[in-house]
C-alpha positions in Angstrom: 37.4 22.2 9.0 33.6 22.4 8.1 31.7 25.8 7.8 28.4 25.1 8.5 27.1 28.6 7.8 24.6 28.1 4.5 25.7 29.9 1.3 23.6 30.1 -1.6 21.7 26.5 -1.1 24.7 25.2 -0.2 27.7 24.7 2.4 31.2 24.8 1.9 33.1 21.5 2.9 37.1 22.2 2.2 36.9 24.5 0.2 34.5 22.8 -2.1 30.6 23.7 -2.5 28.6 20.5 -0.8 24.8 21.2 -2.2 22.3 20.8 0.7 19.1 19.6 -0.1 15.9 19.1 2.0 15.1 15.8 3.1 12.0 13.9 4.8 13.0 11.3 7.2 10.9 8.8 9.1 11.7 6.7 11.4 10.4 3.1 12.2 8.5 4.7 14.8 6.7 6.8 12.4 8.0 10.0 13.3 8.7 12.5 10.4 11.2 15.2 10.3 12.7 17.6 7.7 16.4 17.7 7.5 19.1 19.7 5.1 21.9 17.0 4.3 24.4 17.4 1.5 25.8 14.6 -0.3 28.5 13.6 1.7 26.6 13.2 4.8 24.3 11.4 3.1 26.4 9.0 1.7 28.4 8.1 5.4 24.5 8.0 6.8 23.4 5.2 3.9 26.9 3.4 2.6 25.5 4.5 -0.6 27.7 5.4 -3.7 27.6 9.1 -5.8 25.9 6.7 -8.8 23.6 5.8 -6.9 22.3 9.2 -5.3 22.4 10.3 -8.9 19.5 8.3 -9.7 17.9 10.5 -7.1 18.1 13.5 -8.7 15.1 14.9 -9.5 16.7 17.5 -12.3 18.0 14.5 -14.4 16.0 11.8 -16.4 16.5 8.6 -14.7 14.7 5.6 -15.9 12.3 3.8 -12.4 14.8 2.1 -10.3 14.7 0.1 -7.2 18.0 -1.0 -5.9 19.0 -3.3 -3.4 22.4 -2.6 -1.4 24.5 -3.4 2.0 23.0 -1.0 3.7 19.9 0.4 2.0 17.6 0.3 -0.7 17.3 3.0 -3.4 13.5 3.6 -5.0 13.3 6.3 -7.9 9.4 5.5 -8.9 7.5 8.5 -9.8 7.1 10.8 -7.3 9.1 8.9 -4.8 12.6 8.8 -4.4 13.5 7.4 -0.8 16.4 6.0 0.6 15.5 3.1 2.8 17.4 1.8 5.7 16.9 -0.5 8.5 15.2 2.1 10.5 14.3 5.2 8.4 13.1 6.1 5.1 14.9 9.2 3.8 12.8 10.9 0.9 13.4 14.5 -1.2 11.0 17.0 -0.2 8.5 17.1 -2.1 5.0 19.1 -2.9 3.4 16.5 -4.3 -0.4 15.7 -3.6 1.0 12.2 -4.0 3.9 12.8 -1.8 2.1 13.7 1.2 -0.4 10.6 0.4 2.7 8.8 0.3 4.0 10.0 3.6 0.9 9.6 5.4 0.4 5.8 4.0 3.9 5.1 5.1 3.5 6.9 8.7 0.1 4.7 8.9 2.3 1.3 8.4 4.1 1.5 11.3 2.8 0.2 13.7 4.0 2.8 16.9 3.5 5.9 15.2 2.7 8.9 17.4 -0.8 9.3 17.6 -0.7 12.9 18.1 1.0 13.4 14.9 0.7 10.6 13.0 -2.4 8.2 11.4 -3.3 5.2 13.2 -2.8 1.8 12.0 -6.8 -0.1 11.7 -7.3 -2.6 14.8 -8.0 -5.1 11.9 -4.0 -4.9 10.5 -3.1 -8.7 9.4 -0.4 -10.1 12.0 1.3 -11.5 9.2 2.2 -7.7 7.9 3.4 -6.5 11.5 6.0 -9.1 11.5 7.6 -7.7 8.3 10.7 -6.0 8.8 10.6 -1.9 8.4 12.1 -1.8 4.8 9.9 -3.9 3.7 7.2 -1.7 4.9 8.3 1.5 3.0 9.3 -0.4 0.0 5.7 -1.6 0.0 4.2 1.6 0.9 6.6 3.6 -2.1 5.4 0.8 -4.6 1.8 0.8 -3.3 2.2 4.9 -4.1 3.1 4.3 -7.2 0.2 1.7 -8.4 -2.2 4.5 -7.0 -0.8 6.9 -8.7 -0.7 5.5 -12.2 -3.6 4.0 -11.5 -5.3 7.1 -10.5 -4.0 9.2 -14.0 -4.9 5.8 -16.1 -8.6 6.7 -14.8 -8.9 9.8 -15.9 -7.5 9.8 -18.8 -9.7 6.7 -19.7 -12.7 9.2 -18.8 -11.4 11.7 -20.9 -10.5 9.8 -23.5 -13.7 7.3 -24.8 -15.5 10.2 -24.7 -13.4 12.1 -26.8 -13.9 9.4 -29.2 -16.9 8.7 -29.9 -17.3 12.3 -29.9 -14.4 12.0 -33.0 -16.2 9.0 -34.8 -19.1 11.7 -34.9 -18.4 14.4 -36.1 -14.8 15.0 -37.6 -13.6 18.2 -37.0 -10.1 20.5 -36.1 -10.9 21.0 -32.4 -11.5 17.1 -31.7 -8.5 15.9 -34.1 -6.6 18.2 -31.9 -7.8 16.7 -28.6 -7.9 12.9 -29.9 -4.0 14.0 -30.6 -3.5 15.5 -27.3 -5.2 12.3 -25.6 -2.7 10.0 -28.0 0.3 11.7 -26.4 -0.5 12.0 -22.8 -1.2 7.8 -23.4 2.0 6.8 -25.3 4.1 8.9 -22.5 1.7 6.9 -19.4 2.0 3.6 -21.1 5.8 4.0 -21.0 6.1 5.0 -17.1 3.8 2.4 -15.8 6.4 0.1 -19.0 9.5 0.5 -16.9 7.8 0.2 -13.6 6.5 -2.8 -14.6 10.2 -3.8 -16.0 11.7 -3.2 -12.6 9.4 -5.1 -10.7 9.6 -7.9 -13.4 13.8 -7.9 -13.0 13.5 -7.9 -9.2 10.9 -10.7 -9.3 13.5 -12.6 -11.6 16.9 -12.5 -9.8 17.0 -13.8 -6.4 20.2 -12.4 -5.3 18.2 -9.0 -5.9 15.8 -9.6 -3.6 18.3 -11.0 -1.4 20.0 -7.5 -0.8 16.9 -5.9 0.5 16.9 -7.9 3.5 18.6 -5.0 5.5 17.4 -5.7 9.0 18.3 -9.4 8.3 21.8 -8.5 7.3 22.2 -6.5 10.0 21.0 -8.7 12.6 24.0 -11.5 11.1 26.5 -8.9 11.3 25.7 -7.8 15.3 25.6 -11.7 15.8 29.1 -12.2 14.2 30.2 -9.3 16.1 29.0 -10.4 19.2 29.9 -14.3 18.9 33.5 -12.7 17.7 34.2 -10.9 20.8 33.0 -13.5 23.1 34.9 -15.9 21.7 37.9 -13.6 21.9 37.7 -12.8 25.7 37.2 -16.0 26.5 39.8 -17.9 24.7 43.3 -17.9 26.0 46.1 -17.0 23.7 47.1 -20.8 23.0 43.7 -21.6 22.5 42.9 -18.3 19.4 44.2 -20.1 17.0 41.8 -23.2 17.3 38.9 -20.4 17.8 39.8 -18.8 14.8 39.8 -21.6 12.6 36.4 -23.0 13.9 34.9 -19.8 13.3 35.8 -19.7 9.9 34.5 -22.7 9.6 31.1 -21.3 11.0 31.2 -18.5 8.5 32.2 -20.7 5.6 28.8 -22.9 6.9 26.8 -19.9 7.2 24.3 -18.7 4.6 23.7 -15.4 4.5 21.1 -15.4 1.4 17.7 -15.5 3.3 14.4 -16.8 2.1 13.0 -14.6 -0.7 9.6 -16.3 -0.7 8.0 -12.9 1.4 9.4 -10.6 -0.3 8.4 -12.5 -3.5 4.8 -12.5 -2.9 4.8 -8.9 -1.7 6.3 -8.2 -5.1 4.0 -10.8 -7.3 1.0 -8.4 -5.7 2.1 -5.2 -7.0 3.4 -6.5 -10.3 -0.1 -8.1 -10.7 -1.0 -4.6 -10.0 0.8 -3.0 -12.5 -0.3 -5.3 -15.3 -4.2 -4.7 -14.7 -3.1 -1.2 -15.3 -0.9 -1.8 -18.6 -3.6 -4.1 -19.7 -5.9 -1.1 -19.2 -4.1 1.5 -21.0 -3.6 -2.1 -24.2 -7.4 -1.9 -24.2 -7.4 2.4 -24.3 -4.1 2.2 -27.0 -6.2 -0.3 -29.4 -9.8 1.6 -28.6 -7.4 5.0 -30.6 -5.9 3.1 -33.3 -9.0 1.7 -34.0 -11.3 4.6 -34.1 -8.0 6.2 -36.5 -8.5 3.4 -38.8 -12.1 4.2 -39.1 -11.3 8.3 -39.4 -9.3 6.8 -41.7 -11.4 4.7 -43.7 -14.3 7.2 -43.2 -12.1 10.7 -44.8 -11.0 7.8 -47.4 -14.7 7.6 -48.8 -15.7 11.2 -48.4 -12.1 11.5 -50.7 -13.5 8.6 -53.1 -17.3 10.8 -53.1 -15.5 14.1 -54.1 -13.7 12.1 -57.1 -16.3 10.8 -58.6 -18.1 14.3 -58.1 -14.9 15.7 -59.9 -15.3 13.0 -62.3 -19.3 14.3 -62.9 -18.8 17.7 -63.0 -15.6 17.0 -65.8 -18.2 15.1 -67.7 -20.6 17.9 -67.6 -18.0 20.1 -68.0 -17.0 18.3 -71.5 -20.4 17.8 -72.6 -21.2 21.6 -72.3 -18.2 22.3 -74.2 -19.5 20.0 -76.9 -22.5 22.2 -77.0 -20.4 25.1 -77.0 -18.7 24.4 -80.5 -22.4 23.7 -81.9 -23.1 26.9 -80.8 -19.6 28.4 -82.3 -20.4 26.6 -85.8 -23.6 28.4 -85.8 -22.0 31.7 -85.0 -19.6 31.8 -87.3 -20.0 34.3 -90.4 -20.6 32.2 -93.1 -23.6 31.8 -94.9 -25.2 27.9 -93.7 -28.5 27.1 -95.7 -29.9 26.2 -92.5 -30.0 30.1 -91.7 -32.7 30.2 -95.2 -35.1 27.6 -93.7 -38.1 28.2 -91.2 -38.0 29.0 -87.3 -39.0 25.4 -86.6 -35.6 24.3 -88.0 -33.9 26.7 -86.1 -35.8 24.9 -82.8 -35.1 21.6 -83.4 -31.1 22.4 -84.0 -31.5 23.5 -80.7 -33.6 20.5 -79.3 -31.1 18.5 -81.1 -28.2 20.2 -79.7 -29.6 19.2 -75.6 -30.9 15.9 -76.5 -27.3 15.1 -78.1 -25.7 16.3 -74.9 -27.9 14.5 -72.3 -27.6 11.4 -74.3 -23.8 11.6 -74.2 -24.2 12.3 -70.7 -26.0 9.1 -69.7 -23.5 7.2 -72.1 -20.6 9.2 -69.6 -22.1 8.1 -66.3 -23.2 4.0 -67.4 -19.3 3.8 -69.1 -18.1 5.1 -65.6 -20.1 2.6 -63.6 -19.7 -0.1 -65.3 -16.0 0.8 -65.2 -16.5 1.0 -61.7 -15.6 4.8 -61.7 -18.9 5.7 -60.4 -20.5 3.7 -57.3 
């Protein structure tokens, strides 16, 4: 017996705890509607198995997915995680400004939406896209949400981020290291999402048999055919006659090819992955625009490093030569009697003058030794 009463965010199902989580569903009409399901009835509603509703689950880290099955197809891409069927499109709730753009792109697809509630499709809509089954619809609308979005967080931080720059290459300090850091981060974590997306779209475009299972409404038409043509042919076929009814529709099954053409989908896909790849290229060009103005923080704190050595290397030289001074001076202040200290002032002056001219000349020796060493640029 099920209790439907709600307990905690949840209702109990036999005993057992079935989460409830709220859920957006619109229908092929375009009507939108939010409904608590758990698990469970979830799973009967889609065909789908626990592994892949775990994919769903906003809470854990799951790579982007889009997953073609029986009965549905499963999209986990950014802010969208939808169940698509045949004839709704079953998303988590979400609060998202991209979300709600989301729903309201999708509600505009469809072609008998409610005016009252929902937008209106242009009068200029391309026939080709009305004739595209409803999955196909969402599944473009959720990857279409998806470009914009990336696309929309690669533009600003491409605003953010020359500036930041050139603002770096000028004038090097704490405050724009930090933010040329900050800018390096938020890129190498964008430049993976928009990675995988681009991976997933790549895989689908590359297996056939993928593509083949999103064909829901095309599926489901063959099995209402076989269901029909089955029961007609068993009410009117005698019980002599089953036998030889059976065995030619076997044959007809065995003759039947349930893989449709893939060419649509294809080129729905090809659009979108083109998509995608103007955006990687984009955040290539923003990746190598960083590492290049590093190399030249690099190569610019490598010469200011290079200018203080050789300063260190005058000032040791002066440094030394004063010292040389120094001991002239100590010889001259020791107490012992030096016949110089009998002679006239003028001798006593041109100790001295000796003394500086001594020390500059040893100085100039210093500084053309280091140059031509190529200490000293």
């Amino acid at each position: 017996m099920v209790v439907t009463t709600a307990m905690r965010g949840g209702c109990r199902r036999k005993g057992t705890v079935m989460v409830v989580k709220s859920w957006m569903v619109v229908s092929e009409t375009g009507e939108s509607r939010v409904e608590d399901i758990d698990k469970h009835s979830i799973m009967q509603r889609t065909g789908l198995p626990t592994r892949d509703l775990r994919a769903l689950d906003p809470k854990l880290s799951n790579p982007s997915s889009i997953l073609g099955r029986e009965k549905a197809i499963v999209v986990n891409l950014e802010h969208i995680q939808a169940i698509i069927t045949s004839n709704e499109v079953l998303m988590i709730n979400s609060t998202n400004p991209f979300f709600l753009r989301f729903l309201q792109d999708l509600q505009a697809r469809l072609p008998h939406s409610n005016s009252s509630n929902n937008i209106q499709i242009a009068n200029n809509v391309d026939g080709d896209y009305e004739q595209l089954p409803f999955e196909f619809k969402a599944l473009e609308a959720c990857i279409e949400s998806t470009c914009t979005c990336l696309e929309s967080e690669t533009q600003g931080l491409e605003k953010e981020a020359y500036p930041a720059l050139d603002e770096l290459t000028s004038r090097i300090s704490t405050l724009n290291l930090e933010s040329v850091r900050q800018i390096k981060n938020r890129l190498v974590s964008l430049f993976g999402r928009v990675q995988k997306v681009a991976d997933q779209l790549e895989n689908l475009l590359d297996d056939d048999n993928d593509m083949a299972e999103m064909f829901l409404t095309q599926k489901l038409d063959a099995r209402l055919s076989e269901q029909t043509s089955a029961k007609e042919g068993y009410n009117s076929t005698s019980d002599e006659d089953r036998d030889e009814s059976d065995e030619s529709g076997s044959i007809k099954d065995k003759s039947y090819d349930p893989k449709p053409d893939v060419k649509e989908l294809e080129m729905l896909l090809e659009a979108y992955f083109a998509q995608i790849n103007g955006i990687l290229q984009k955040l290539s060009s923003l990746s190598e625009y960083v590492d290049n103005t590093e190399d030249y923080i690099n190569i610019m704190l490598d010469d200011k490093q290079n200018q203080l050595l050789q300063v260190s290397i005058i000032f040791n030289t002066i440094n030394m030569i004063v010292n040389a001074g120094i001991v002239v001076v100590g010889l001259f202040g020791m107490n012992i009697h030096i016949d110089l200290f009998d002679g006239q002032p003028r001798q006593f002056w041109a100790t001295i003058g000796g003394t500086v001219l001594g020390c500059v000349l040893l100085f100039l020796a210093s500084i053309w030794f280091g140059k031509k060493r190529y200490l000293l640029s």
